[in-house]
py3Dmol code that shows the C-alpha trace and the ligand (Angstrom):
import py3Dmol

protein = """\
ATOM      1  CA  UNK A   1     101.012  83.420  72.434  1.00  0.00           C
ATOM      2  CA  UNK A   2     104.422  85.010  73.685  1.00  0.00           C
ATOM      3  CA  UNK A   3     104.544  85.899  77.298  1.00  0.00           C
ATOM      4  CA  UNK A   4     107.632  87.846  76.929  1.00  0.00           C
ATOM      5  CA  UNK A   5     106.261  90.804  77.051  1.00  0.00           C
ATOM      6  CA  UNK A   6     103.760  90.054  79.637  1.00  0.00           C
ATOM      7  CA  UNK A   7     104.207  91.008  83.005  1.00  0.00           C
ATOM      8  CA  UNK A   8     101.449  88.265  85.177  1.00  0.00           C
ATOM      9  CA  UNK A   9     103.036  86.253  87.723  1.00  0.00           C
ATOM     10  CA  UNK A  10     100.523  83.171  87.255  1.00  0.00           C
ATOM     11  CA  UNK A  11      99.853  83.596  91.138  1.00  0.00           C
ATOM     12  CA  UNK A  12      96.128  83.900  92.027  1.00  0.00           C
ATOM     13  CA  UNK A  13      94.132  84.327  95.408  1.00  0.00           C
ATOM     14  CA  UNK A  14      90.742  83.902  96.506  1.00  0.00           C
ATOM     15  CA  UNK A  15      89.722  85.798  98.991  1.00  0.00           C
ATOM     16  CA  UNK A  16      86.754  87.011 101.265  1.00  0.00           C
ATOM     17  CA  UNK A  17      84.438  89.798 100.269  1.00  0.00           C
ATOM     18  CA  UNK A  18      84.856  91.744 102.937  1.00  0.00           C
ATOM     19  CA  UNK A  19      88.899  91.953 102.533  1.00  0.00           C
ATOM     20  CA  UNK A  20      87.949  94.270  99.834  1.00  0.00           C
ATOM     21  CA  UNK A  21      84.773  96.110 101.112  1.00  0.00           C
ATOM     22  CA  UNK A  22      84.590  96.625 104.552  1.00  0.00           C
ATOM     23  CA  UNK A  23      81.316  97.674 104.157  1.00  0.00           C
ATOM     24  CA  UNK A  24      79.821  94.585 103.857  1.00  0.00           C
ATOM     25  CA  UNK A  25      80.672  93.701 107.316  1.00  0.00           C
ATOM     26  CA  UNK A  26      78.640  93.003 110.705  1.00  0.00           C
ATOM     27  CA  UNK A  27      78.731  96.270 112.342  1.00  0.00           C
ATOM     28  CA  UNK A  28      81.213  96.783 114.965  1.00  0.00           C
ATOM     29  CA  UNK A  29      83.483  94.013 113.103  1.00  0.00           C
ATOM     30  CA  UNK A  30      84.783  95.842 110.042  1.00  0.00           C
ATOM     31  CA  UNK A  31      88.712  96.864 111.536  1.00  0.00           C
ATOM     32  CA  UNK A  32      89.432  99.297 108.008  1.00  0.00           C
ATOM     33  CA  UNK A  33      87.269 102.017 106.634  1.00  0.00           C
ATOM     34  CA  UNK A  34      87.424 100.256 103.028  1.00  0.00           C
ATOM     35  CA  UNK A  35      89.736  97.550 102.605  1.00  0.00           C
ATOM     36  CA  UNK A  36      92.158  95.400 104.613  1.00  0.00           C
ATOM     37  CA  UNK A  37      95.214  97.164 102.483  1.00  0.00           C
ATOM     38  CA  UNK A  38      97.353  95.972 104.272  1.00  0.00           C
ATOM     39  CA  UNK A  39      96.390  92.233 103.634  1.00  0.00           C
ATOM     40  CA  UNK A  40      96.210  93.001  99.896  1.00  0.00           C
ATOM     41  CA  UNK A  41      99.726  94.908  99.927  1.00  0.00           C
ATOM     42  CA  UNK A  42     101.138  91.506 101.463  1.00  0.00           C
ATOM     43  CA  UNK A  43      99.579  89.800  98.479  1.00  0.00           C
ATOM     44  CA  UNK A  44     100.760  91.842  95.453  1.00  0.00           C
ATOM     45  CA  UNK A  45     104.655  91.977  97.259  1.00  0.00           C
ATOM     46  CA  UNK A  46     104.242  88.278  96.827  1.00  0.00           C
ATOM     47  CA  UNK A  47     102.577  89.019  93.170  1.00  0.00           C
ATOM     48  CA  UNK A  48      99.498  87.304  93.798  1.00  0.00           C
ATOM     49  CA  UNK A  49      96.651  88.845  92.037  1.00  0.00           C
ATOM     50  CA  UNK A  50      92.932  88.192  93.658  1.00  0.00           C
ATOM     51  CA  UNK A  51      89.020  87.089  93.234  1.00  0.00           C
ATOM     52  CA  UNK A  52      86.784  88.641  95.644  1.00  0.00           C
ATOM     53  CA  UNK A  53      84.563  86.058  96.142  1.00  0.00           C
ATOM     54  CA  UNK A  54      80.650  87.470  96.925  1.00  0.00           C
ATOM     55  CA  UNK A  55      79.860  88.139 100.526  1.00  0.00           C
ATOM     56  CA  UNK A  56      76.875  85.479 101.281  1.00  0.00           C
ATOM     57  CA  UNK A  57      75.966  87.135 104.379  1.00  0.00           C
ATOM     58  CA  UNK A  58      75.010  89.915 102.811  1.00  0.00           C
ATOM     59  CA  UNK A  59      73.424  88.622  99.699  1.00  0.00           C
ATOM     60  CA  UNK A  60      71.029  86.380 101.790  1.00  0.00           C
ATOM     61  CA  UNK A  61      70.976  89.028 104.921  1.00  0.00           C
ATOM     62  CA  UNK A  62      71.917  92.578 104.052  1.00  0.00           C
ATOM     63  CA  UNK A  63      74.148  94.909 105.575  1.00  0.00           C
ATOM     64  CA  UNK A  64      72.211  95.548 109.083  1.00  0.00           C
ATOM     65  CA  UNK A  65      71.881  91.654 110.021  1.00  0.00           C
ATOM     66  CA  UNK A  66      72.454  90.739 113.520  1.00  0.00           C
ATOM     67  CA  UNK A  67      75.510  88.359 114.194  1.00  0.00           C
ATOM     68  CA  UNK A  68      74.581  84.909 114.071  1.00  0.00           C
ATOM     69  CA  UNK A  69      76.570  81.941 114.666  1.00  0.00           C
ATOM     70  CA  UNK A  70      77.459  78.698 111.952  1.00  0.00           C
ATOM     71  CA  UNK A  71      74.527  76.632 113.270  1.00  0.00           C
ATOM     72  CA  UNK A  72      72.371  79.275 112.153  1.00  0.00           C
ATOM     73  CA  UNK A  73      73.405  79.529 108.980  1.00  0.00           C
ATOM     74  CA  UNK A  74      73.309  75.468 108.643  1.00  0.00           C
ATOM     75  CA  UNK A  75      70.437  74.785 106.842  1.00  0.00           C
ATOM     76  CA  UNK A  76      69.951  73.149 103.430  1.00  0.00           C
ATOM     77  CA  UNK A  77      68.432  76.103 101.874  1.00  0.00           C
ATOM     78  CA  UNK A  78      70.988  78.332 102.885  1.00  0.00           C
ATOM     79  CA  UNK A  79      73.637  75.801 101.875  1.00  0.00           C
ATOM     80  CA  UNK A  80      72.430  75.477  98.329  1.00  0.00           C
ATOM     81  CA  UNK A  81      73.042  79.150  98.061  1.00  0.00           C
ATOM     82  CA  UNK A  82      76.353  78.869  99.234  1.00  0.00           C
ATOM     83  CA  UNK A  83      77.003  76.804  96.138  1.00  0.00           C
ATOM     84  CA  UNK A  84      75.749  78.583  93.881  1.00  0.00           C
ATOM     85  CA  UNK A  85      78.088  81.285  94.862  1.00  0.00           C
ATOM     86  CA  UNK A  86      80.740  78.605  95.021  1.00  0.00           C
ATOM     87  CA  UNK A  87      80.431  77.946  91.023  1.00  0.00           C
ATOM     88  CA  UNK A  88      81.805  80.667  89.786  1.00  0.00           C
ATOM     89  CA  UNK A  89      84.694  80.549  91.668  1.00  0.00           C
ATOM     90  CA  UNK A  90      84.813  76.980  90.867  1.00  0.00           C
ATOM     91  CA  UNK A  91      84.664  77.564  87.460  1.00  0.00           C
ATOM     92  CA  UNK A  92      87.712  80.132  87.622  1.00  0.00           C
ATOM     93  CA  UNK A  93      90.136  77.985  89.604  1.00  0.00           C
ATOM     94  CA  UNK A  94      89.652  75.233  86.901  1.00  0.00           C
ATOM     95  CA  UNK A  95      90.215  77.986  83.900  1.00  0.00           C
ATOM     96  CA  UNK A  96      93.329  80.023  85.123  1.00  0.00           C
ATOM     97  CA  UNK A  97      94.742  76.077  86.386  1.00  0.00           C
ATOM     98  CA  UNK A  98      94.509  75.516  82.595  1.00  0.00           C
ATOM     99  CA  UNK A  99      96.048  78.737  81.658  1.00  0.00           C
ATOM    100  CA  UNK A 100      99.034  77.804  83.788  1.00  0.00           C
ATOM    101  CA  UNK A 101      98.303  79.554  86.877  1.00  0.00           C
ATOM    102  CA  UNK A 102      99.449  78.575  90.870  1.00  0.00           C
ATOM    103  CA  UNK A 103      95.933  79.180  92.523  1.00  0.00           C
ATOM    104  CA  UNK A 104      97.572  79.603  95.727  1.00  0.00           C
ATOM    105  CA  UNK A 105      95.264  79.883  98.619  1.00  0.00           C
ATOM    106  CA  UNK A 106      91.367  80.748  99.463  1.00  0.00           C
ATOM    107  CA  UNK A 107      92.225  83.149 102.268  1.00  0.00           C
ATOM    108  CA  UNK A 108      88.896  83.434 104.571  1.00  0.00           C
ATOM    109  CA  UNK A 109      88.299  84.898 107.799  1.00  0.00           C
ATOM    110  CA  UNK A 110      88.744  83.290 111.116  1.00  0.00           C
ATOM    111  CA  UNK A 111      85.952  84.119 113.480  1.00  0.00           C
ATOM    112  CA  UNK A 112      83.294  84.061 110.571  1.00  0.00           C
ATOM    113  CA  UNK A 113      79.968  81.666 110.843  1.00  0.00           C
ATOM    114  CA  UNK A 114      80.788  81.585 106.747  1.00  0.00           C
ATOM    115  CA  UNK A 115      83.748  82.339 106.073  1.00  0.00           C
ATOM    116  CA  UNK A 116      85.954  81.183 109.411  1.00  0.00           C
ATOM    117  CA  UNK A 117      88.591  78.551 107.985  1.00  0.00           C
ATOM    118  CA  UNK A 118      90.245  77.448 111.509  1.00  0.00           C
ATOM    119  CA  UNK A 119      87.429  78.481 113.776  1.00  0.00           C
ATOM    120  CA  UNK A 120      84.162  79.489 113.287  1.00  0.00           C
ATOM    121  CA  UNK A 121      81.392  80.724 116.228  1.00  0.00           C
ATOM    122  CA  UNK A 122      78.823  77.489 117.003  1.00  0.00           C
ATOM    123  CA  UNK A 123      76.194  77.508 119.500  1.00  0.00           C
ATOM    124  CA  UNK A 124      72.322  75.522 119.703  1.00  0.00           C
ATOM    125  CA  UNK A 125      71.086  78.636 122.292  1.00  0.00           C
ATOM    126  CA  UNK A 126      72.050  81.622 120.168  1.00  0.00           C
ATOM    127  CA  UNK A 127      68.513  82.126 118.698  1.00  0.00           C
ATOM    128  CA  UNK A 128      65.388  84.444 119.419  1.00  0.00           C
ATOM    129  CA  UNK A 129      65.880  87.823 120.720  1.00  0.00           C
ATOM    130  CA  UNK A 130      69.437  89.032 120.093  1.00  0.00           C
ATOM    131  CA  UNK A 131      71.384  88.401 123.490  1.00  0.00           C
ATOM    132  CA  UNK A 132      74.600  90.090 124.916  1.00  0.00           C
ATOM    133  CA  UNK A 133      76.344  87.017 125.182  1.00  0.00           C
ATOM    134  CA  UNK A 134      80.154  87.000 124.656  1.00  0.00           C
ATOM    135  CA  UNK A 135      80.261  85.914 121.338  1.00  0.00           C
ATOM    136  CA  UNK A 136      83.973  85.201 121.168  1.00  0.00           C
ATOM    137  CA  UNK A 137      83.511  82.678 123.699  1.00  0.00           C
ATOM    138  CA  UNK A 138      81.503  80.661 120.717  1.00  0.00           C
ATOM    139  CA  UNK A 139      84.350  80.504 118.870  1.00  0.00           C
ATOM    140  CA  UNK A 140      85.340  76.923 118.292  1.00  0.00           C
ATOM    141  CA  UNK A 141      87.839  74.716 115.571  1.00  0.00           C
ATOM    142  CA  UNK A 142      85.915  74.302 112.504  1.00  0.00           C
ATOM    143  CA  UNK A 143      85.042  76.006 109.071  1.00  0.00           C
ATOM    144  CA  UNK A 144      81.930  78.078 108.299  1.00  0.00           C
ATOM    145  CA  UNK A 145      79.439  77.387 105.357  1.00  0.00           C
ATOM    146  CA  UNK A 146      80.465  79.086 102.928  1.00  0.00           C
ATOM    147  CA  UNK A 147      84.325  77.763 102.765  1.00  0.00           C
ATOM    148  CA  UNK A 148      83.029  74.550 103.755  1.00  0.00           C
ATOM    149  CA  UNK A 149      80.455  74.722 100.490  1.00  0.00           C
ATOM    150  CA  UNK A 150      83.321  76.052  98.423  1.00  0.00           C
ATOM    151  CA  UNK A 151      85.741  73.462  99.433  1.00  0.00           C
ATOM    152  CA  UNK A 152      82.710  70.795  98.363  1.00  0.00           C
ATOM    153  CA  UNK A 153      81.581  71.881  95.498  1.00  0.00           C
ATOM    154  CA  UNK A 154      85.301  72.306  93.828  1.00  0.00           C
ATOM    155  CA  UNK A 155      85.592  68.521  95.085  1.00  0.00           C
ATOM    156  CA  UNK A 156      81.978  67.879  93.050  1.00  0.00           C
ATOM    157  CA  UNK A 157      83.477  69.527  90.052  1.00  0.00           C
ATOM    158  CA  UNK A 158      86.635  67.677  90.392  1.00  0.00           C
ATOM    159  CA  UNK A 159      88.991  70.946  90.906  1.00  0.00           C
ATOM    160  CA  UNK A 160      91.289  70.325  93.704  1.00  0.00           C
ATOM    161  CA  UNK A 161      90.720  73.130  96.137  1.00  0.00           C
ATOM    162  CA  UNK A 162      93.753  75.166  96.450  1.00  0.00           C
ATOM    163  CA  UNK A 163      95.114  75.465 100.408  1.00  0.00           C
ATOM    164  CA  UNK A 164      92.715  77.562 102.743  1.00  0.00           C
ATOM    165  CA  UNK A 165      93.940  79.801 105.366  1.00  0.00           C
ATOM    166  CA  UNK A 166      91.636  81.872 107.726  1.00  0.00           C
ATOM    167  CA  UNK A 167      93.166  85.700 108.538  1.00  0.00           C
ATOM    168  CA  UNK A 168      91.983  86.196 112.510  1.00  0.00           C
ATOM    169  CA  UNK A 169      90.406  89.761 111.899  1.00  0.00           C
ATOM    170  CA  UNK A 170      87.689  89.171 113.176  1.00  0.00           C
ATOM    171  CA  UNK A 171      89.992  88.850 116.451  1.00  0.00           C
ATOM    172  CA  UNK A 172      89.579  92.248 117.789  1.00  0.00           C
ATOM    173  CA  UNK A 173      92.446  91.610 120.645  1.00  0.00           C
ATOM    174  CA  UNK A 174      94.696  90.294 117.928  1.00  0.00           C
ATOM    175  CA  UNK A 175      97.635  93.025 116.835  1.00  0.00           C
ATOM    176  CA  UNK A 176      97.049  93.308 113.040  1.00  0.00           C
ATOM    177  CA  UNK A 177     100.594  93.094 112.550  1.00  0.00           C
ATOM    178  CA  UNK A 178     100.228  89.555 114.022  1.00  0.00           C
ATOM    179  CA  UNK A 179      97.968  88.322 111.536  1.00  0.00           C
ATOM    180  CA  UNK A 180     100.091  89.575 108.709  1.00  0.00           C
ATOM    181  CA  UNK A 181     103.070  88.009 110.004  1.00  0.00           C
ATOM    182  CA  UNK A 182     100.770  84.058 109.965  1.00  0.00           C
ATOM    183  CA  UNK A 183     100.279  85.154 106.667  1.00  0.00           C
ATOM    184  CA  UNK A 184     103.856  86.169 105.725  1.00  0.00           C
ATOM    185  CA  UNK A 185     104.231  82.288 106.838  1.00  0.00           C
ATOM    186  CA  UNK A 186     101.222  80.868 105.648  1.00  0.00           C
ATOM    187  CA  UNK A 187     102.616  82.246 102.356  1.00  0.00           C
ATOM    188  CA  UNK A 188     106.083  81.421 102.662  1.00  0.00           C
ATOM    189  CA  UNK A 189     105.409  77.478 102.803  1.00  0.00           C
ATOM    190  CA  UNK A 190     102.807  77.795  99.813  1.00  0.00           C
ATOM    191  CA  UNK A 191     105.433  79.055  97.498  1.00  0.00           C
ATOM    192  CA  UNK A 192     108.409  77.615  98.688  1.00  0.00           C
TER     193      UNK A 192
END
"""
ligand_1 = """\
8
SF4
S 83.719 87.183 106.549
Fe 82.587 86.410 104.736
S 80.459 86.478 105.332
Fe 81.573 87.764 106.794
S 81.494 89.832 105.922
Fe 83.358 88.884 105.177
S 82.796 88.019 103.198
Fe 80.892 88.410 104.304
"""
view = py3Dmol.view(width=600, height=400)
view.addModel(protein, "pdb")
view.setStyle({"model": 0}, {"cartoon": {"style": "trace"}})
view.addModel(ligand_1, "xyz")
view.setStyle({"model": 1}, {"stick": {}})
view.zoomTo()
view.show()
């Protein structure tokens, strides 16, 4: 093999669904028409190539689901599909770690019942008919499902989940320009 001529940085991302297709989004959540570009432009100056992982929300849900919160999404059935979504991933981590590649982060979204890394929405009332409740006043420290089935079944599988970092877009008062710059320094300690 000669990697001379071969251009690949080695650097690889996981990241949400929805970085990459808005349109998979709760509605009145999605902040870009199709694609956080601005996320994935910080990526590729760093060279970091990605893997959109699948949205599970709106495998198991579709696109015009209400907004739920984690506990709702905590169930054993619901979990088991979470890993089977996870294997794939799984499975890619372990190969491009063999090839020689830095899998450098899963980057989720803060804010999401699945895919929240730092905080996540958690409630035992939000049920029944769908309530105007603040929902952002649910938001509490913890994962959602999905990265927490991710992170679980990589362990299972014995591949070392790479570093996770949650991007706070789901933040609607937070600048943008803010959450690229705790990614700029998310980044900056991962490949120091
Ligand atoms: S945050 Fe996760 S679950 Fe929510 S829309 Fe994005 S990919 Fe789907």
């Amino acid at each position: 093999m000669n990697r001379a001529n071969d251009a690949r940085a080695y650097r690889i991302a996981l990241v949400s669904h929805c970085l990459l297709n808005s349109n998979s989004k709760v509605y009145e959540l999605a902040r870009h028409p199709g694609m956080a570009m601005e996320v994935l432009e910080v990526l590729n100056r760093h060279d970091i190539g990605v893997i959109q992982l699948p949205c599970p929300e709106l495998l198991h849900l579709g696109p015009s689901r209400w907004w739920q919160v984690k506990d709702m999404y905590d169930t054993p059935a619901y979990r088991r599909f979470c890993r089977q979504l996870a294997v794939p991933a799984t499975d890619q981590v372990r190969l491009y770690r063999q090839a020689g590649a830095t899998v450098v982060c899963v980057l989720g979204v803060d804010g999401s019942p699945n895919c929240g890394v730092s905080v996540t929405p958690r409630s035992g009332e939000w049920g029944g008919r769908p309530r105007e409740m603040p929902f952002e006043s649910l938001v509490v420290p913890g994962r959602g499902v999905f990265m927490e089935e991710i992170d679980r079944h990589m362990r299972d599988s014995a591949v070392e989940p790479p570093p996770f970092f949650g991007l706070a877009l789901e933040d609607m008062n937070r600048p943008l320009a803010d959450i690229l710059r705790d990614l700029e320094d998310f980044l900056a300690t991962q490949l120091a």
